[in-house]
C-alpha positions as CSV (number, residue, x, y, z in Angstrom):
1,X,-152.9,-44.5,158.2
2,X,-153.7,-47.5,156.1
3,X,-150.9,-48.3,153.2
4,X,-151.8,-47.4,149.5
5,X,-151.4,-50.1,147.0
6,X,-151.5,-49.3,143.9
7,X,-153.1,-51.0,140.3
8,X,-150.7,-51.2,137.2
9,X,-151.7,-52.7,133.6
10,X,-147.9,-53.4,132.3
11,X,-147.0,-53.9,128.7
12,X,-144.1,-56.4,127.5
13,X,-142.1,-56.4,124.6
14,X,-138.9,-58.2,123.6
15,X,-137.6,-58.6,119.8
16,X,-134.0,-59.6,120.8
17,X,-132.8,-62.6,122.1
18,X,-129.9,-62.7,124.5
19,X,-128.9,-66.3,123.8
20,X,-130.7,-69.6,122.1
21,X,-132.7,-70.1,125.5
22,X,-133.0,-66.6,126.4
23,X,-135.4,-65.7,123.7
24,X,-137.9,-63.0,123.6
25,X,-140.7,-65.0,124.9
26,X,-138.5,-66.4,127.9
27,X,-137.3,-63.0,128.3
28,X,-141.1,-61.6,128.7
29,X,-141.2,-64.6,131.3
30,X,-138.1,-63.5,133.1
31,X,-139.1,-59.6,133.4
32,X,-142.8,-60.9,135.0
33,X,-140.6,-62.8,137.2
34,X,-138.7,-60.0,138.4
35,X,-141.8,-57.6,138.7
36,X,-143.3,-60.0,141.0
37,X,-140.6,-59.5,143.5
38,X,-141.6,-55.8,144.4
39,X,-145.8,-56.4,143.2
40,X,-147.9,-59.0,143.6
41,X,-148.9,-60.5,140.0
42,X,-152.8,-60.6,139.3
43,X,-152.8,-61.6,135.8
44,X,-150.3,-62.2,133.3
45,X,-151.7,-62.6,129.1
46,X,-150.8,-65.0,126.7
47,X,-147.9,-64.0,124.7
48,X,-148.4,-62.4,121.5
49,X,-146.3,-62.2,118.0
50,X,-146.3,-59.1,115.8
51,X,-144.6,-57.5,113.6
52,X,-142.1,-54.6,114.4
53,X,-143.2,-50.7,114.7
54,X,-140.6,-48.9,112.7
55,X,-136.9,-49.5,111.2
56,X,-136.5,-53.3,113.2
57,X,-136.8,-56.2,111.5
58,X,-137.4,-58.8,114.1
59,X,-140.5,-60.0,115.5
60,X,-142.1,-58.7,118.9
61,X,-143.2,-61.1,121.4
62,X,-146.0,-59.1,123.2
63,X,-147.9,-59.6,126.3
64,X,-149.6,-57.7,129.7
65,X,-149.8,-57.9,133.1
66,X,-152.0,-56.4,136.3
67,X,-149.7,-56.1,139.4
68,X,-150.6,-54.5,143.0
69,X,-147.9,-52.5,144.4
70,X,-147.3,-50.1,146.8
71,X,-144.8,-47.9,144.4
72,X,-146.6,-44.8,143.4
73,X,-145.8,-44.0,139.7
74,X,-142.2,-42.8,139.4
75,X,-140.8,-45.5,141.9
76,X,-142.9,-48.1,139.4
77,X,-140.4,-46.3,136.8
78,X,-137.4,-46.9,138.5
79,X,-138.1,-50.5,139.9
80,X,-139.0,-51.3,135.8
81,X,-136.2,-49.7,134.5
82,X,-133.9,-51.7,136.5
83,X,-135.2,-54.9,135.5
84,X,-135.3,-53.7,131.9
85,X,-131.2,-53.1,132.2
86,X,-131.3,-56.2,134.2
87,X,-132.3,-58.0,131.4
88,X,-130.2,-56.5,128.4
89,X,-131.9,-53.2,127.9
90,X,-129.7,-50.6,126.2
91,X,-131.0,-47.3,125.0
92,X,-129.7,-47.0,121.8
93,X,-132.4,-46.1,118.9
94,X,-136.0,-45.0,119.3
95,X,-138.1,-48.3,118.2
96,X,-135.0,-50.7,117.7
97,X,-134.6,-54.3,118.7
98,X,-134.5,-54.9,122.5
99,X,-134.2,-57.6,124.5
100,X,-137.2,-56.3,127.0
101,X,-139.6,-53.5,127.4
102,X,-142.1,-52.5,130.2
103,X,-143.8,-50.2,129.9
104,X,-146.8,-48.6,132.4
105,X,-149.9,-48.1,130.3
106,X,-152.8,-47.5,133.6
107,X,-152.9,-47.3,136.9
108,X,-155.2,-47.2,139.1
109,X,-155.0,-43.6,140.2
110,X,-155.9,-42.4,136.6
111,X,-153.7,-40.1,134.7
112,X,-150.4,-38.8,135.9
113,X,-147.7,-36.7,134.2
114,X,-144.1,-35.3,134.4
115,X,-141.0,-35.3,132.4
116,X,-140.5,-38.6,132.6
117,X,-143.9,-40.5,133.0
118,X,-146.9,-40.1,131.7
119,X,-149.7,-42.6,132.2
120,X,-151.9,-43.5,130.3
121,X,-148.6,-44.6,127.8
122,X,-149.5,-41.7,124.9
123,X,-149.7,-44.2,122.4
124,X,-151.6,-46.8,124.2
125,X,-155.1,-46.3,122.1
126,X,-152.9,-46.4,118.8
127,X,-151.8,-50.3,119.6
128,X,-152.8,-53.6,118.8
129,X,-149.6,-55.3,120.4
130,X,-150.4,-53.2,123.8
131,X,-154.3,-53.4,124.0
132,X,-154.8,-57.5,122.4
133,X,-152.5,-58.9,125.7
134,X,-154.8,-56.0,127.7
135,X,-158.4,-57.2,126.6
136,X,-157.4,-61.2,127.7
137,X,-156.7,-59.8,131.0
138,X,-158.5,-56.5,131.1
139,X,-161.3,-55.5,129.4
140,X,-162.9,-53.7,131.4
141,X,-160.3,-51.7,132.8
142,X,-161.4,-48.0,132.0
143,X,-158.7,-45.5,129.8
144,X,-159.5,-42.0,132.5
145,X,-158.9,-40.4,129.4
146,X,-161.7,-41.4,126.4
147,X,-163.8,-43.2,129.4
148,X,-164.1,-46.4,127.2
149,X,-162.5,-49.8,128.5
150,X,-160.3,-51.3,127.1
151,X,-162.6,-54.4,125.0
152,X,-163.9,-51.0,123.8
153,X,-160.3,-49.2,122.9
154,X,-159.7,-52.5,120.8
155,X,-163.0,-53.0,119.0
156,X,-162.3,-49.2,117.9
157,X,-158.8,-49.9,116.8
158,X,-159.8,-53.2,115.0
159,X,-162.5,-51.2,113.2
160,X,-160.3,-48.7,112.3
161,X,-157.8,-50.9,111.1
162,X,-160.0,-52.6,108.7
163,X,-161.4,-49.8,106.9
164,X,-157.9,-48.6,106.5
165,X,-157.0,-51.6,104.7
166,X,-160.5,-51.8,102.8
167,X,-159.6,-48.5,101.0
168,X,-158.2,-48.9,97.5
């Protein structure tokens, strides 16, 4: 029986440093680092600044990757998890300053869900920070969901984004 690899587009954040040199940006550095020791790296975006999604006040520094692993789903979990505490993570406050997040936005088997996972990330669709790192490395990775790629995810959100702000 041949082995399974499997296709993950990763999402990096990080809005709290955990010394002078250990700032967000190194820290999105670090956590590529450490996923490359259980996946093989295919692409890793440009880093990204923008602005924080609820009560934080610090800046994100955003960015993507496509890794090739073995790890079904929930050992991809784990295995990111432990490099997220490895790197500072604490679990305090829905949307508060962290020193690293990864979070598991496709994969190549499609969809998946269960009480702790559910790929495609929910909010995926809904995010400039998640989808801009995507498109440079990306674009035409499919959502299994809507069936658009991802250069077409963002052109909807951009679009969307603009008339929102147009309206008086």
């Amino acid at each position: 029986m041949a082995d399974t690899t499997h296709l993950y587009a990763l999402a990096l954040g990080s809005n709290r440093p955990l010394s002078a040199r250990r700032t967000p940006s190194r820290l999105l550095k670090e956590a590529a680092t450490l996923v490359g020791v259980q996946a093989r790296v295919i692409a890793v975006s440009p880093t990204i600044f923008t602005p924080p999604l609820g009560p934080s006040t610090r800046i994100f520094a955003n960015g993507a990757m496509l890794v090739e692993t073995p790890l079904p789903p929930r050992a991809m979990l784990v295995f990111l998890q432990s490099i997220e505490k490895r790197l500072g993570r604490r679990r305090h406050r829905r949307w508060g300053a962290r020193s690293i997040d990864i979070d598991i936005i496709f994969w190549s088997g499609g969809t998946w869900r269960d009480r702790a996972l559910t790929i495609p990330h929910a909010a995926c669709r809904d995010r400039s920070f998640v989808l801009t790192p995507l498109i440079a490395i990306a674009p035409g990775w499919r959502d299994p969901v809507t069936g658009l790629c991802i250069r077409h995810l963002h052109g909807r959100l951009q679009k969307a984004t603009a008339k929102h702000a147009t309206r008086g």
